[in-house]
N, C-alpha and C positions, 0 to 999 in steps of 0.2 A: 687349212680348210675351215672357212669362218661358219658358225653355225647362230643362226637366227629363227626367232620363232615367224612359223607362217599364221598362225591362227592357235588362238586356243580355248577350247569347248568346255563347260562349266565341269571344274573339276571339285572332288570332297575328298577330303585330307581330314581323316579323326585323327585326334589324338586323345590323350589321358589329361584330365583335369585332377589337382591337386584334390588329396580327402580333406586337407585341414578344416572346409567349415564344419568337422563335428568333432576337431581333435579334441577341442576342448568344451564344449556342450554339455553335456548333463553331467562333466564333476566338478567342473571351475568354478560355477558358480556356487556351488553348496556352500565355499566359506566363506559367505556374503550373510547367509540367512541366519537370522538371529537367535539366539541359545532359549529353547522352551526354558518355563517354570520349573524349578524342579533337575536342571541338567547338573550331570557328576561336572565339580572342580578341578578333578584331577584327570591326568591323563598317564595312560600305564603302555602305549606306544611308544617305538624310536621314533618313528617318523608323524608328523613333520615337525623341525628342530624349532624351536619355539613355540609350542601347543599352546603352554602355560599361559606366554605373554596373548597368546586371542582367548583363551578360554575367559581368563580376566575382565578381555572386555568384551563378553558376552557373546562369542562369536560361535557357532556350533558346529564344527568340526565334521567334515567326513571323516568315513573309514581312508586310512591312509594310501590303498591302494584298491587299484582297479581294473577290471578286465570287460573289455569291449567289442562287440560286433556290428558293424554298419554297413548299409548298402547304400551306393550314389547313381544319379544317372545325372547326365550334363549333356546340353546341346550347346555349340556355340559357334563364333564363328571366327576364321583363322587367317590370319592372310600370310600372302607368300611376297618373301622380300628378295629371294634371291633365286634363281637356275642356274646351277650350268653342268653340262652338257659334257663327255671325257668323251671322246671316242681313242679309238684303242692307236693306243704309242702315243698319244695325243696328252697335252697336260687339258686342266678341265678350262671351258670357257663360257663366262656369264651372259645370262640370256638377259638384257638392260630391261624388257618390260612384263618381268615376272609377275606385275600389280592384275595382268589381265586372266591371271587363273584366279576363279571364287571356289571357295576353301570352304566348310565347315567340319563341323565335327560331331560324332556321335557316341559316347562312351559310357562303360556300367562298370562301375567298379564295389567290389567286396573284400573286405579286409577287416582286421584286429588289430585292437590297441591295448597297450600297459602301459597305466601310469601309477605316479607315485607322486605324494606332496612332497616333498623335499621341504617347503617352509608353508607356512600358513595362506601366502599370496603365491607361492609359485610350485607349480606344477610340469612334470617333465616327462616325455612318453615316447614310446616307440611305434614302429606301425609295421605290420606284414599283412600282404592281403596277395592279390591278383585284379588286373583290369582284361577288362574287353575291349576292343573297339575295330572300327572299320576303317582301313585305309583304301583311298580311291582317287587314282591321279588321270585323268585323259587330256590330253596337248597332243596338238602337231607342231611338230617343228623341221624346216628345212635346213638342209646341209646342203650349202654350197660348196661343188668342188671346181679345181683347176682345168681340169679337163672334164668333158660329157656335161648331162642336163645336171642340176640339184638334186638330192637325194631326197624327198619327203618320208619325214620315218612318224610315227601315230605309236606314241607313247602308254601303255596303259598297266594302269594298277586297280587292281578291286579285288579283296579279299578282308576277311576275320581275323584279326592279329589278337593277342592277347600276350601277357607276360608275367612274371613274378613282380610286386611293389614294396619297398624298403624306404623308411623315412623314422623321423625323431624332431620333438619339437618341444616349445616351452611354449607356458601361459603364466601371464603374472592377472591379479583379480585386488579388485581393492569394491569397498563398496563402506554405505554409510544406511542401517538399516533396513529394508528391505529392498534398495535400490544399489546396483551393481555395475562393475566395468570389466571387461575384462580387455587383455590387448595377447594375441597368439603368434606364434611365428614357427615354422616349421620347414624341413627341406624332406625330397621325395623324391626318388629313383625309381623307375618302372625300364625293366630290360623288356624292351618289344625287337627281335631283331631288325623290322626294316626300317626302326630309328638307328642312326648312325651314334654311337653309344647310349643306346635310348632316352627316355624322357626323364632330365631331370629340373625342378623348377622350386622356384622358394614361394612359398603363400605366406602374405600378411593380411592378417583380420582385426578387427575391435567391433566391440560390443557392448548395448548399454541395456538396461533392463531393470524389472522390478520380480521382487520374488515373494512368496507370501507362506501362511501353512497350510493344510488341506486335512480331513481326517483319515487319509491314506497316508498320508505325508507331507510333501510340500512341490510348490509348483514354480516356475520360472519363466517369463515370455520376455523378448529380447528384440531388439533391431541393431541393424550392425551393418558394415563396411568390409570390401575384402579386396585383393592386389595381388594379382598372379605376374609372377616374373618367370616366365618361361620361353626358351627358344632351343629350337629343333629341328633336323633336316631328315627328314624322307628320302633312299637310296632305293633306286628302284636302274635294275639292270635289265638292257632290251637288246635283242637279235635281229642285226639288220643286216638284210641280203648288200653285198657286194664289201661292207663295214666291219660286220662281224657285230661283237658286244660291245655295245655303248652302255654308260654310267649318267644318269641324272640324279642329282641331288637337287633336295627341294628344300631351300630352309623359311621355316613359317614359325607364327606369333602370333597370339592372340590378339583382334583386333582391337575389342576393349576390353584391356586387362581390369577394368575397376568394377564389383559388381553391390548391389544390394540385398542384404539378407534379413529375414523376420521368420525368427523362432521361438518353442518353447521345447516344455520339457516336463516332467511330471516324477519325480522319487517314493517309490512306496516303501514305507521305512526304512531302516538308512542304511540297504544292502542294494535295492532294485532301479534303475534309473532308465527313461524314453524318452529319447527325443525327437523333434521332428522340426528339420528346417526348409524355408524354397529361399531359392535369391535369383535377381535378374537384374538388370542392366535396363529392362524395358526395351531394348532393342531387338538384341544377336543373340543372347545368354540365356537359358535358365539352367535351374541345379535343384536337382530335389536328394534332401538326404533323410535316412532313417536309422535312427542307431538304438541299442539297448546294451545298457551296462551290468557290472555286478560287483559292488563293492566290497571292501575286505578288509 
């Protein structure tokens, strides 16, 4: 029973955009900024395992660990590479011009982080949080049978999905007086059920900037680069008279994975840290994030 699409009406497929542009934001950069007049020589922490060798050459140390809360919103836009269609007893069969459903996405996510220096340039963290977002599929598609007219079945998904977010990442930071690098990399897990083992994706970032002192503290502003690799498919189960339950799987991808970001950040002595970044693509994309730290 070959199954082909008749038409298909602008559909919106959210999903979960990766947290890492704040995985590492307002702590990475701290061992870039330069050691005031006046700072202790010694270091009475384990962590992070060659203190001595940056303290040496002037370099001023965060507290070694840290605890985080951030909120994101993301819009963007997603396309769909592949349909296909199970009807029941049926194995599944691909619908060839899946390109004509338009896809975006709309998602809020909030979460926590812990991190730790591990060495002077590298930093290692965890993440638990929760996402929001909207999943929203509408297509027709006909099912041709052997016998009688075609079946026209009107596929539809719209609902509030949200799930629990698990991930872990590194940043390595180098910098040369108040000017800084950093390069991030992280993986991320969000169980939404009507992703078919939900959404998992790897984010790569880098980042350049200059950091200065302030008489709160000290400040940091940045421009940067980021690369979301992610792919996922939307299962959505429909009841159709004469059929029974059919199975569509949707699998989609960000259009343009590549985006650009320009942040700062502000540390009020050397416990409190905010930051605040947007990034866009200038086309499909934007991202706005907010975090606030507490060092330790």
């Amino acid at each position: 029973m070959p199954v082909k699409p008749k038409s298909a009406r602008p559909a919106y497929v959210s999903i979960w955009l990766l947290v890492a542009l704040v995985a590492m934001g307002a702590t990475a950069v701290v061992a870039a900024t330069p050691a005031p007049t006046g700072t202790t020589t010694t270091w009475n922490r384990t962590l992070p395992i060659g203190a001595d060798w940056a303290i040496d050459r002037g370099i001023d140390l965060p507290n070694p660990f840290g605890v985080s809360a951030f909120l994101v919103y993301m819009s963007r836009d997603i396309e769909v590479y592949d349909v296909r269609v199970t009807l029941p007893n049926d194995d599944p069969q691909s619908i060839s011009d899946a390109a004509t459903f338009g896809v975006r996405n709309h998602t809020a996510l909030a979460a926590a982080k812990i991190d730790a220096w591990i060495l002077p340039i590298f930093n290692v963290y965890g993440l638990v949080g929760h996402t929001w977002t909207d999943t929203s599929l509408d297509a027709v598609i006909t099912i041709d049978r052997i016998i009688g007219d075609p079946i026209v079945v009107e596929v539809t998904q719209d609902s509030e999905v949200g799930g629990p977010l698990l991930g872990f990442g590194g940043t390595l930071v180098a910098g040369a007086g108040p000017w800084f690098i950093m390069l991030d990399g992280n993986y991320n897990h969000s169980a939404i059920d009507v992703f078919e083992g939900g959404i998992a994706a790897w984010f790569l970032s880098g980042r350049t900037g200059w950091s200065g002192k302030a008489p709160f503290g000290s400040w940091r502003a940045w421009l940067g680069a980021a690369y979301l690799a992610s792919d996922r498919t939307l299962t959505v189960e429909q009841d159709v008279r004469l059929l029974g339950t059919i199975v569509v799987d949707v699998d989609q991808r960000p259009v343009n994975p590549l985006t650009l970001q320009a942040g700062g950040s502000v540390s009020i002595g050397r416990r409190w840290d905010v930051l605040l970044e947007l990034g866009s693509n200038f086309d499909d994309a934007f991202v706005g994030v907010f975090s606030a730290a507490y060092r330790f």
